[in-house]
KEDRENZA-621318 format. One record per residue: residue in one letter; x, y, z of N, C-alpha, C in turn. Coordinates in steps of 0.05 Angstrom, whole numbers, plus 5000, padded with zeros to 4 digits. Atoms other than C-alpha are relative to their C-alpha. Example, Ala and Ser with C-alpha at 12.3 -4.5 7.8 and 13.67 -1.06 7.14 Angstrom:
! residues 2
A501849765000524649105156501850245000 S498449764999527349795143498550225014 
! end
This chain:
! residues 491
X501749765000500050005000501750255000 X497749805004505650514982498850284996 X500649775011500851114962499750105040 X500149884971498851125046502249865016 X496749844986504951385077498950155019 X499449804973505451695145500850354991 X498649775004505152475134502249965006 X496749874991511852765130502149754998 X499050145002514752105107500949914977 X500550025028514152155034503249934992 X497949955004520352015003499650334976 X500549715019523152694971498650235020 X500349794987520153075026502250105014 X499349794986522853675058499250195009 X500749994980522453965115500550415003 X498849725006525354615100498450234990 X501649905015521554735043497350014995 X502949914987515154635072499350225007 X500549634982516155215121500550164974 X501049675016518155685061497149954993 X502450005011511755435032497550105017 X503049944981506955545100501850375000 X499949724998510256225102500050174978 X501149925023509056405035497950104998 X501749995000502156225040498750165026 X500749754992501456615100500150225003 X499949725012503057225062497850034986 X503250005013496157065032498650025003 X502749944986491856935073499650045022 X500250024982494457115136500749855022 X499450144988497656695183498049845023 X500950154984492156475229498349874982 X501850285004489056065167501749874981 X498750265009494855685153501249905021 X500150174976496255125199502549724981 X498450334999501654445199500549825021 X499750164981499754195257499149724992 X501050255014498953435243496749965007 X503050054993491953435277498750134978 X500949855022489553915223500049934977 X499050155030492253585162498849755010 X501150215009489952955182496850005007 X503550035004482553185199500150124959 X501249895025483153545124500049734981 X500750355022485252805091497749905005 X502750224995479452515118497750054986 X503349905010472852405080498549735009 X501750284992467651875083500049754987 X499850205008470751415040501149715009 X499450284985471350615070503049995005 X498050075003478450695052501550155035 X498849834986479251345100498849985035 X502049994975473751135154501249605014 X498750184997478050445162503150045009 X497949894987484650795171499150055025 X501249864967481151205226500049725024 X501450224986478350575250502649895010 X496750094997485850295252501550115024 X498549794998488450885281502749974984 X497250035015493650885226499450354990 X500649785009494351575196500050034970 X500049895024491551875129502150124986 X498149895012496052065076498550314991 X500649694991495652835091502350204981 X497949765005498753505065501650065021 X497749854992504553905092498450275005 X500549684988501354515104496450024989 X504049915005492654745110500450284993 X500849754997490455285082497250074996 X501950095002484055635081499350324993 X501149805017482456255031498550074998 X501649884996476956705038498350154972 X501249945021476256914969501449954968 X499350105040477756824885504150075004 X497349875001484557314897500949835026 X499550174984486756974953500249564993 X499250305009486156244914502250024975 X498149915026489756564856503649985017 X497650044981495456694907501149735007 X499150214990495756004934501549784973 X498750125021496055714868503050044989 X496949915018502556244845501649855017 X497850064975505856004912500849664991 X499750225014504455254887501449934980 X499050095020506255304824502850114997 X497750014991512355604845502449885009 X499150294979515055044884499249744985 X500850325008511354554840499449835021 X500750254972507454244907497349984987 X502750145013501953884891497050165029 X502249884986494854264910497249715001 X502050115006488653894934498150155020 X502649864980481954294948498349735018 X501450044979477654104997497550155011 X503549794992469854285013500349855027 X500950054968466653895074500249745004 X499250234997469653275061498049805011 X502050234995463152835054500549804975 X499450265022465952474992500649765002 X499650234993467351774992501349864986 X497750105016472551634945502650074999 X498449894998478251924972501050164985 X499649785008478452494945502150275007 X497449814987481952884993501949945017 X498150064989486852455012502850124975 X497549795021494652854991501549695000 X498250355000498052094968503250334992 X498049985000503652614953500550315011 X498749914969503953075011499050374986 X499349695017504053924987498050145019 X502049884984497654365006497249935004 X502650114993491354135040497650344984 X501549754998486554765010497350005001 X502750024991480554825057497850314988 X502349705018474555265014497850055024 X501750034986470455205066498950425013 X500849724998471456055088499250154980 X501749895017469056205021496549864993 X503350064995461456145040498650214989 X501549785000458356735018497649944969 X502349935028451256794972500650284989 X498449795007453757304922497450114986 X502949965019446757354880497349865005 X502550195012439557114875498550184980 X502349825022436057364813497849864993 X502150204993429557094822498750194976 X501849845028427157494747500949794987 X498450295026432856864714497949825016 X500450274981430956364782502649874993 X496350064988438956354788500750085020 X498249824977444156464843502249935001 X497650005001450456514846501550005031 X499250054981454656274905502549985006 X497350154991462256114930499549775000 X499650345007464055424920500249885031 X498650084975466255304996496849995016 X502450054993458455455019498449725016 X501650234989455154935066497249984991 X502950015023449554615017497150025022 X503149884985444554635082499950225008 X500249874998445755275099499150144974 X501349855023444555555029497649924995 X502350135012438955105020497550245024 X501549774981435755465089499550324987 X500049715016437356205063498449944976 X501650015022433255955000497450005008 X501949974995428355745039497950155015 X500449734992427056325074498650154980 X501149805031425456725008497949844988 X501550165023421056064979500949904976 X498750155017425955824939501749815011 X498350274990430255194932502450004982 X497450125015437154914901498749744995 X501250295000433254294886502249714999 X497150194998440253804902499750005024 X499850084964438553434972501949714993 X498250254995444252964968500049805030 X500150054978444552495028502450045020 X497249874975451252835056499050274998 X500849674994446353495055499950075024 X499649924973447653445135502349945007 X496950184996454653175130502050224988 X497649774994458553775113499250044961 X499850065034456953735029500250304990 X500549754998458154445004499849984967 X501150005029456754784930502149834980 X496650105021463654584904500049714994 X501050324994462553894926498649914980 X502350115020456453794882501149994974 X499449955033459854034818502749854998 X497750165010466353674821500449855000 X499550275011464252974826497149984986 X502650025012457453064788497349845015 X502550134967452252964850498149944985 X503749954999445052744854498450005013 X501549834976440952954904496949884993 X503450135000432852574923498650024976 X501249855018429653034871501349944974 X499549915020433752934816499749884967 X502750175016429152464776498750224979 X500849735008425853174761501350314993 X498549754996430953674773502649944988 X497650045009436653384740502449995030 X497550014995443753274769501750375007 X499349825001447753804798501750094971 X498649995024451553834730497950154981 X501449925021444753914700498650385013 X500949794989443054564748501850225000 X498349744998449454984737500250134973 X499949805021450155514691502650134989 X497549885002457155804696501150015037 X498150054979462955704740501650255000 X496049935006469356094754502449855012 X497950154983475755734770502250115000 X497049915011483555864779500549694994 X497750195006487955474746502550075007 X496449865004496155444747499150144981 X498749904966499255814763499050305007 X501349794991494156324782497750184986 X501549915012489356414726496749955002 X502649995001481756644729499149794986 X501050075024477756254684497150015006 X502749924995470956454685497849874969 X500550145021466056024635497350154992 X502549805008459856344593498049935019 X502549924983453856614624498349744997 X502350275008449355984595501049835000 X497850265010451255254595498249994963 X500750075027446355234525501350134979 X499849825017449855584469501349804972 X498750055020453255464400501250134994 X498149785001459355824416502449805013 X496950034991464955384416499649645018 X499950104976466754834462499150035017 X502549994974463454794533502449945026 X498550064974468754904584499349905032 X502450064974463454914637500449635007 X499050284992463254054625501749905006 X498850134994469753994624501250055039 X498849794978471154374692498349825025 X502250104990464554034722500349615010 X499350365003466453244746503550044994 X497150084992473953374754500750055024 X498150144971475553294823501350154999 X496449844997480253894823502250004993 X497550065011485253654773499450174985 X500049765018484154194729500550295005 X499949684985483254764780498250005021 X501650054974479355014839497150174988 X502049785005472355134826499250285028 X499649854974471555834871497050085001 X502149924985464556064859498249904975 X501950055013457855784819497850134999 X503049825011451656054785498249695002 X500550324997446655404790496350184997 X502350045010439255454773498850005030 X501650064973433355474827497350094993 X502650045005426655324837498350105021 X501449974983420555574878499649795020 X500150234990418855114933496849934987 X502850055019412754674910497150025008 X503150034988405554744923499249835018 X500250344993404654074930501749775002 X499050235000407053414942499149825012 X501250234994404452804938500949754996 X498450134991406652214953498649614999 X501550205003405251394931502449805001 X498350224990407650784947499049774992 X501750225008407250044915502049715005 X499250194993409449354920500349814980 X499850185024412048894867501449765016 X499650254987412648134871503650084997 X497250015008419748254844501650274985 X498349744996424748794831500150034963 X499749995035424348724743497450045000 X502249825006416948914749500550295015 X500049745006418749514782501750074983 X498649835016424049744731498150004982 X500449935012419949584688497350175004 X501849814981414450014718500250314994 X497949724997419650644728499949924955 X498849895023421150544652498250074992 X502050005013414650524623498750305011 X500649744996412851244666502650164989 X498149835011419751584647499850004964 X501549915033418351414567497750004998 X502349865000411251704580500750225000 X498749644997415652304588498350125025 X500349844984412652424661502349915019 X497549994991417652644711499250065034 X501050084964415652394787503150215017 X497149864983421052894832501649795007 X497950124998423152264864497249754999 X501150285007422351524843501849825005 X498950194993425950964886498949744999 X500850364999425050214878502349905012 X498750214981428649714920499449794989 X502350315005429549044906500449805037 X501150084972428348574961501549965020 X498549924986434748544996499850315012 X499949654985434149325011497650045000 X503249914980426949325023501249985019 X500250014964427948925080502550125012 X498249874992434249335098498550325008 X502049734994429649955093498450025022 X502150134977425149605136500550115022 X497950034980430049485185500550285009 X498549814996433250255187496550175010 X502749874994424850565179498749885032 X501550144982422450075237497549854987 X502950185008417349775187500549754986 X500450335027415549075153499350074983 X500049905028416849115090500549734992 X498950255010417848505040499250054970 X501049905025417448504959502750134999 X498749785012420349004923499350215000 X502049704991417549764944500950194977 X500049795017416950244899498350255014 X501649784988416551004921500250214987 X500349765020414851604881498650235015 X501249714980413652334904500450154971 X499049795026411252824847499250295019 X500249694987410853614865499450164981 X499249835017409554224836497150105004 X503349865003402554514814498549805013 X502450225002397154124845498250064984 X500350215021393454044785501849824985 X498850185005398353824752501849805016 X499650244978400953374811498449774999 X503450174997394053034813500449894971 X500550085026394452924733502549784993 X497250184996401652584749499349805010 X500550164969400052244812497649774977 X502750234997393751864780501149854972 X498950045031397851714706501749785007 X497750224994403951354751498149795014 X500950224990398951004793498349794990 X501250145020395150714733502949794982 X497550105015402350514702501249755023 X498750234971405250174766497349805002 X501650254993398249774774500149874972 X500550065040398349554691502449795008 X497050075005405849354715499949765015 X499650074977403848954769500050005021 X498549914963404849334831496750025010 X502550094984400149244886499550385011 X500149744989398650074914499849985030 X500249994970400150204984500050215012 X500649754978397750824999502150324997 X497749804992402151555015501149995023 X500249984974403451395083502949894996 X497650084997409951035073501750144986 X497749805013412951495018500350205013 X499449794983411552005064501850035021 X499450094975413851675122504549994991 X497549955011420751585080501150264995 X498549715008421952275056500050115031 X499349804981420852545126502749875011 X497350264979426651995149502449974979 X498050135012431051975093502750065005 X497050074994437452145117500249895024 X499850244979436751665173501949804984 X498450155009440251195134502950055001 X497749855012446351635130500650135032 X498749914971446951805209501949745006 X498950174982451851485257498349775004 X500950254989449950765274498449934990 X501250125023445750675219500949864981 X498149995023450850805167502949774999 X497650234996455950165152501650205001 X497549944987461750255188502549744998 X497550174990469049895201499649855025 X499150205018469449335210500049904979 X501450175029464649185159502250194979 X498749955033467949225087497550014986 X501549895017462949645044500550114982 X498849825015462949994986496650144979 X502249875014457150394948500349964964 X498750085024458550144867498350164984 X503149855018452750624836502050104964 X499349985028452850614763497750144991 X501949835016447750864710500749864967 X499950165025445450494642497550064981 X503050015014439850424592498449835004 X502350175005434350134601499949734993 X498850225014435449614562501549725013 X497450134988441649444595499549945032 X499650034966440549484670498449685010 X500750234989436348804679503349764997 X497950135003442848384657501650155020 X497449854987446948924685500349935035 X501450024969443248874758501249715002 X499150314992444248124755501849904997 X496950054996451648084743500650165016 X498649944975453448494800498449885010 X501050164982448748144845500949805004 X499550345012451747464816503150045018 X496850094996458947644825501250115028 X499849954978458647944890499949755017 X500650344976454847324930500449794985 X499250245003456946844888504250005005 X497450055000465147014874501850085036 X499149984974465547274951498449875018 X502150204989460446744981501649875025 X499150084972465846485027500950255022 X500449814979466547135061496750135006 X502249884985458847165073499050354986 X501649725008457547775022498550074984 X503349855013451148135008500950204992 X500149775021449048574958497050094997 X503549825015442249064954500850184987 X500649845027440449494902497350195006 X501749805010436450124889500150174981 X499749845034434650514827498350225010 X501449694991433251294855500750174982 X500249725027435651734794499349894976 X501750085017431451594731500050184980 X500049755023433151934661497449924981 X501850035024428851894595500649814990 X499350285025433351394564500949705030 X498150244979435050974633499650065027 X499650004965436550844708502849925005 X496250174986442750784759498549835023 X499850144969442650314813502250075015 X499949964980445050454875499649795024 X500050164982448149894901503149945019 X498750094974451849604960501649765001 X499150294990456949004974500050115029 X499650034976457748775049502049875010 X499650304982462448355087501050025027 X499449824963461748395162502250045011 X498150034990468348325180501750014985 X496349925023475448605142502449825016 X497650084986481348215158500550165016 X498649924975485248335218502350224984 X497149865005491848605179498450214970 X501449875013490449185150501450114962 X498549965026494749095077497649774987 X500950225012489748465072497550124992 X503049955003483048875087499750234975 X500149815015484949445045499349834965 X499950095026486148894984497249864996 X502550105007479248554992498250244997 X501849915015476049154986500450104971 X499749965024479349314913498749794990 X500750265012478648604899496349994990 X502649995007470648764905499250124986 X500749745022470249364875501149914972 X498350125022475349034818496849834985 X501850185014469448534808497450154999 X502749835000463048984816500250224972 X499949805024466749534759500249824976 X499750155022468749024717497049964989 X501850055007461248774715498250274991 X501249765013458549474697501250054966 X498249925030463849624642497849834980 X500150305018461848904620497150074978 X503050045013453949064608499450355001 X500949765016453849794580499050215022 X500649744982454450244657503150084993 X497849814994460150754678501149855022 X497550024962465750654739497850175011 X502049904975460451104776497350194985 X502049845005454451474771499650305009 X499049784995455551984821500550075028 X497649834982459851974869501650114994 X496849985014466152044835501249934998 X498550285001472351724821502450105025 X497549884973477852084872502249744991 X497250125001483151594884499149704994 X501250304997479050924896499449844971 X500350195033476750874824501650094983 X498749935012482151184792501149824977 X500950235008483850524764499649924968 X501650215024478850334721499050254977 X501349915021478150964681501649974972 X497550035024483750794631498449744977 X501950145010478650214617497550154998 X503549835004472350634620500950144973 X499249785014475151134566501849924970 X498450135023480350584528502650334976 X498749915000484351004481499550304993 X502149744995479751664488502150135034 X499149904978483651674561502750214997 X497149825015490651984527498850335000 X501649755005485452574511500050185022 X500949834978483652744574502250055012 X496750024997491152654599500550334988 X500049825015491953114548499450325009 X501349754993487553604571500150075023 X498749794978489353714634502950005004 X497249995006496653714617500150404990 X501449735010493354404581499650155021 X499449934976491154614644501250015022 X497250044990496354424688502549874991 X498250085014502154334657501649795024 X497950144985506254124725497949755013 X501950144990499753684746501249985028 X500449984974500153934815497250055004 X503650064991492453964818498949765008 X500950184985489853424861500849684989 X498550235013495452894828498549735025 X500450234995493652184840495849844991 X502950134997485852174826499250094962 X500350105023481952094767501649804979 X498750165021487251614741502250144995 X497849765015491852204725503549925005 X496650044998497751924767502150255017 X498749804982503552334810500750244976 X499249705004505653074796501649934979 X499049945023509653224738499349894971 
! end
């Protein structure tokens, strides 16, 4: 396991040239918000990924930066970058560290840079139904301030109480309860600005729609900070809804609800949120709600106008009974949305020991019944002697398709922790493979950070050189968050 190294152990570090670097940077931003105390650096490596919540668990230490810093505004990130690219130390931003792919672990040591003091709402122009924000922003606090006025950010991710801020959303391509209806945070932003090396603005057009060129906006959007730091977003917003109503059904088996969900999404209606379970994560749901559950549950919440809610609501519940599904009322979808980040608290949420991993992909239609049943297959069948389960749910739902949103388990990680670290690749190795295999992505939307780094050289084949390419363009010395997406160490 050579990438986690004991801060300050790196080979090639120096000790010297750290301090010029923290005293550099606190010509920037001030000396009381840069820090190298090891306690500091190793809360900034930490996110919520198995890899980093298993160290902890260990007490072994994260592979951390050399020096925190924590910038207050656009000129002030521009700075940190010249000082970086100066030195050639490798930068990695940092929001609220709810990611789960190690993301903000430094495998090669340089500056931790916490966005977190650039919080500020800079706009709402409620004549577009835009706003414009700092990237560093805590996504429930902005979501509050919206709701205050009667508006929303319609992106409730389930780390929306876990620290998830705006930046967060846009740089591993989030999706949030709603986004069945509301699209993807990718699909809600409008224009970014970022720095790049070694200290350049880049500010992207006012619209993502145009026919003006290339679309820097996508490429900027789903990089993890290897390109640059996003510092502040424009993002779309919606009134809150009139209504919402709320239905719930029961299929003998988990291929009548997809096919259920498909048959309303090519009707072209668009339920806010539409989860199905298959019967392993019912009764897991069960379990976490306090209710008996069994089947396959299907839950849908549409919003918006009540009439047209009502004209929704009675269209899906004619479709789901045609499909099969038995109707069970609003009482349990309701009963879910008021509870849904229960799943996602302390002592709910798998923890270390257990070896988990979240594998969410995204496919067509078409594809996802095969696709569903080779990860199911190769999970409990090729890891069967370590006792591991696999549920599944399909909560974001396009026009042409679904992702699932699923889970391996195995209660117990080896003792030695070079062994536990390798069974969980080993799973994930077999869970990506089986996506590639049947026409999904390495992820849907988490992101790839360090964990799936990997497999995008296979996701992409000889299309990956391109992207190489392209952030070679933007960072030439690839000190921007080296080691993730695949990209590999600094230079």
């Amino acid at each position: 396991m050579t990438p986690l190294l004991p801060p300050h152990s790196r080979p090639g570090s120096d000790p010297f040239r750290e301090a010029l670097v923290a005293r550099e940077l606190a010509s920037v931003v001030g000396p009381e918000h840069v820090s190298t105390d090891p306690a500091d650096l190793q809360a900034q490596a930490a996110d919520w990924s198995w890899m980093s919540q298993y160290l902890r668990y260990k007490d072994l230490p994260l592979p951390a930066a050399d020096v925190l810093v924590r910038p207050a505004s656009t000129e002030e990130v521009v700075g940190v970058l010249r000082v970086a690219s100066a030195h050639r130390v490798p930068v990695v931003p940092r929001g609220g560290g709810s990611g789960t792919q190690g993301g903000t672990f430094a495998l090669y040591g340089g500056i931790a840079l916490d966005l977190t003091r650039m919080n500020a709402i800079l706009d709402v122009d409620e004549q577009s139904m835009v706003m414009t924000a700092q990237a560093g922003i805590d996504g429930a606090e902005l979501e509050k301030e919206l709701n205050s006025q009667g508006l929303t950010l319609p992106h409730y991710p389930g780390s929306l109480y876990s620290g998830a801020t705006l930046g967060g959303y846009l740089a591993a391509r989030g999706s949030g309860v709603v986004s069945t209806k509301y699209g993807k945070a990718e699909d809600m932003v409008l224009q970014v600005e970022a720095v790049t090396p070694p200290g350049r603005v880049l500010t992207t057009l006012p619209v993502p729609s145009h026919a003006s060129g290339p679309d820097l906006l996508g490429l900027l959007v789903g990089s993890e900070g290897t390109l640059g730091v996003i510092t502040k977003a424009t993002m779309r917003i919606e009134r809150l809804p009139e209504e919402r109503r709320f239905l719930s059904f029961r299929f003998d088996d988990v291929l009548a609800g997809l096919e259920a969900g498909r048959r309303i999404m090519t009707a072209r209606w668009r339920p806010a949120v539409m989860r199905l379970y298959d019967a392993a994560d019912t009764a897991h749901l069960g379990r976490i709600l306090d209710l008996e559950l069994d089947g396959s549950l299907l839950l849908v919440m549409c919003d918006g106008d009540p009439e047209l809610v009502a004209v929704e609501s009675r269209a899906i519940e004619r479709i789901c009974t045609d499909a099969g599904g038995t109707s069970l009322g609003p009482a349990l979808c309701e009963h879910w949305w008021e509870h849904k980040y229960e799943p996602f608290r302390v002592g709910k949420a798998p923890a270390p020991p257990m070896v988990f991993g979240t594998t969410d992909t995204v496919c067509r239609f078409a594809d996802m019944p095969a696709l569903y049943a080779a990860k199911r297959a190769v999970i409990t069948e090729q890891f069967a002697h370590l006792g591991a389960r696999y549920t599944a749910h399909f909560s974001h739902w396009f026009p042409w398709g679904v992702m699932v949103y699923d889970r391996f388990y195995v209660d117990e990680a080896p003792d030695d922790p070079a062994e536990a670290l390798a069974l969980h690749d080993r799973l994930w190795d077999a869970a990506v493979a089986a996506s590639l295999a049947h026409g999904g992505v390495v992820n849907e939307h988490h992101g790839v950070g360090v964990k799936l780094g990997r497999f995008l050289r296979d996701q992409y084949g000889d299309a990956f050189r391109l992207l190489a390419d392209v952030r070679r363009a933007f960072d030439p010395d690839g000190i921007m968050n080296p080691g993730k997406l695949g990209f590999g160490p600094p230079g």
